[in-house]
C-alpha positions as CSV (number, residue, x, y, z in Angstrom):
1,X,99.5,215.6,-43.6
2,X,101.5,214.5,-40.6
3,X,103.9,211.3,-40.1
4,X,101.3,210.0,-37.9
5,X,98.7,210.0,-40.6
6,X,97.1,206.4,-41.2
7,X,96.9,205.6,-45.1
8,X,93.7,203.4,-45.4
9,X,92.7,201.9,-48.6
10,X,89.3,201.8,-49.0
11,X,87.9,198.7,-52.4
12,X,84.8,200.5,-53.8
13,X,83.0,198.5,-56.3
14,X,79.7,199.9,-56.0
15,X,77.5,197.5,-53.6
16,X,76.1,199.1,-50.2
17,X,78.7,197.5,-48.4
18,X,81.7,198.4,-50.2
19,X,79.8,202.3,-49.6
20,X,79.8,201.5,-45.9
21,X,83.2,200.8,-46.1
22,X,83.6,204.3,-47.5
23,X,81.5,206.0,-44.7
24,X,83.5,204.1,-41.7
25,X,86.9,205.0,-43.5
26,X,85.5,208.7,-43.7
27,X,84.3,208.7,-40.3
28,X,88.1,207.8,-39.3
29,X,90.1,210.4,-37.4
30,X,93.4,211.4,-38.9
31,X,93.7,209.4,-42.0
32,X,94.7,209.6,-45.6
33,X,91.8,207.8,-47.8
34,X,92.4,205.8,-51.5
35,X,89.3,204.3,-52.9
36,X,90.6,201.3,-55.4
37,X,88.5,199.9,-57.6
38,X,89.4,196.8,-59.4
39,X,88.5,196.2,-62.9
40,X,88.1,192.2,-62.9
41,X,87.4,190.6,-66.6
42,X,87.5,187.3,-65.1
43,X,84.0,187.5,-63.3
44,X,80.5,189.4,-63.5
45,X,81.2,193.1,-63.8
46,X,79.8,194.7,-60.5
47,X,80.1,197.9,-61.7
48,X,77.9,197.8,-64.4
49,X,74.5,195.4,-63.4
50,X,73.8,192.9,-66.0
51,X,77.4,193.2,-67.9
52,X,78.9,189.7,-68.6
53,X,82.8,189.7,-68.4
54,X,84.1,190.6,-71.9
55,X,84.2,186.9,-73.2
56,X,80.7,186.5,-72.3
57,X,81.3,183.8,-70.2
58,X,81.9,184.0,-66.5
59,X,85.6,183.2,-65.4
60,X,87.3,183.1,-68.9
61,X,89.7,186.1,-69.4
62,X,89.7,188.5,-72.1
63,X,88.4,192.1,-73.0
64,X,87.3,194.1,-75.7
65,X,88.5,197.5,-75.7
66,X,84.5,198.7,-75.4
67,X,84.1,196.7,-72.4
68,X,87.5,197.8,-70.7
69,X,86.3,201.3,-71.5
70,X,82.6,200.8,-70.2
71,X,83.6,199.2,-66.9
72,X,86.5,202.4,-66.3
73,X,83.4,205.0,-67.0
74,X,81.7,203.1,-64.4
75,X,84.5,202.9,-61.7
76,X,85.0,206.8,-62.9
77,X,81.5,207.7,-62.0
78,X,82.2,205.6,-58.6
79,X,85.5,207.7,-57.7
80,X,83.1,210.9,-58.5
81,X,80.8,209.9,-56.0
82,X,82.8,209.0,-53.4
83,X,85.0,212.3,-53.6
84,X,81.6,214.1,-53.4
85,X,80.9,212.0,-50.2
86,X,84.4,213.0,-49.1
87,X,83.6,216.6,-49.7
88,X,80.4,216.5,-47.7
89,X,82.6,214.9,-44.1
90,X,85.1,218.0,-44.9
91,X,87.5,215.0,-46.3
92,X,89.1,214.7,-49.3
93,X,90.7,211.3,-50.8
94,X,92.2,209.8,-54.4
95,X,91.4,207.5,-56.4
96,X,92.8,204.4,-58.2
97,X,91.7,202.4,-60.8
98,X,93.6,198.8,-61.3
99,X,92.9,195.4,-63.5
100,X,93.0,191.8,-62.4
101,X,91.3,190.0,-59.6
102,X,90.1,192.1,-56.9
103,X,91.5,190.3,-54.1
104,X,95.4,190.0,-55.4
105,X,95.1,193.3,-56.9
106,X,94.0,195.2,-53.4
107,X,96.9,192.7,-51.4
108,X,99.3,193.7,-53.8
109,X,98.2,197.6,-54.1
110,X,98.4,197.7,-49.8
111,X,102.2,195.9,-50.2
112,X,103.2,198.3,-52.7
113,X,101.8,201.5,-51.7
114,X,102.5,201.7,-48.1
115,X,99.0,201.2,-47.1
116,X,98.8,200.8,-43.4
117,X,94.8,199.8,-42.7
118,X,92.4,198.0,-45.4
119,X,88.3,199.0,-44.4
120,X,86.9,196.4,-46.6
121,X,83.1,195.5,-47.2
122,X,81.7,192.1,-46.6
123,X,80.1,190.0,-49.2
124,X,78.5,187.4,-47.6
125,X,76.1,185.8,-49.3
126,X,72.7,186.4,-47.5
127,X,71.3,182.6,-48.4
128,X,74.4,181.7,-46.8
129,X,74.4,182.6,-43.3
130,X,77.2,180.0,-42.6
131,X,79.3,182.3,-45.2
132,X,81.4,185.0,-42.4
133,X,82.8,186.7,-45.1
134,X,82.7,186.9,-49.2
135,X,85.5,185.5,-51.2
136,X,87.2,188.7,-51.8
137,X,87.1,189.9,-48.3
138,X,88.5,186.6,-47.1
139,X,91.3,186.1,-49.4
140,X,92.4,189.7,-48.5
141,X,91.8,189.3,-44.7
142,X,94.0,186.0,-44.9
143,X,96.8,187.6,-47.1
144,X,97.1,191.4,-46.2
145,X,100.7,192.8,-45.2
146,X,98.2,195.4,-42.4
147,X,95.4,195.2,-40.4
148,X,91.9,194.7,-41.9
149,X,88.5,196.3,-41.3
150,X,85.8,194.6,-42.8
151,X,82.4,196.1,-42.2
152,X,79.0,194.2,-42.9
């Protein structure tokens, strides 16, 4: 990899448009890829449809070691994926896996990683057409040290 090379972090949690994220990132000239996913036991596990945070309750912290384990298997098996996507655009990338909220955690893995370009999905809320972006992709649009990509 050159000096020139763009480092782009890529959050992958699993929903089309974090995978769209993926495919514009991949269809990028010259850049180095990481797909982050955050773990977040604070809110609805996207990863794994149906899976409660580890308390049970929505927004109260806390994990069972089970849960932790589950939701890394699933974030494993996204990472798998998207390096077999990678493969198939003659690309390669890595792969992180970090817990805490998603939005601070990708900020904070761009500041400390020497990230220069976030391609982020959007998360709008289709009921919501007033809703320009999801809360995740807003936070980290109005807080990012780089420039930010988000695709719908």
């Amino acid at each position: 990899m050159s000096e020139s090379t763009t480092q782009v972090l890529v959050p992958l949690d699993g929903s089309p448009r974090s995978e769209r994220a993926l495919d514009h990132a991949l269809d990028m000239p010259d850049v180095a890829i990481t797909v982050l996913t955050v773990i977040d036991p604070f809110d609805v596990d996207p990863l794994a449809p149906g899976l409660q945070s580890p308390t049970g309750v929505p927004g109260m912290p806390g994990y069972s070691e089970e849960w932790y384990e589950g939701a890394k298997a699933n974030a494993e098996e996204l990472h798998d994926d998207a390096r077999e996507r990678a493969t198939e655009h003659d690309r390669s990338l890595t792969t992180e896996i970090v817990f805490g909220r998603p939005a601070r955690r990708i900020v904070a893995y761009a500041d400390e990683n020497d990230v220069d370009h976030i391609v982020i999905g959007n998360h709008s809320r289709e009921e919501f057409p007033h809703v320009l972006l999801g809360n995740t992709a807003e936070s980290v649009v109005r807080r990012s040290p780089v420039n930010v990509t988000v695709v719908r």
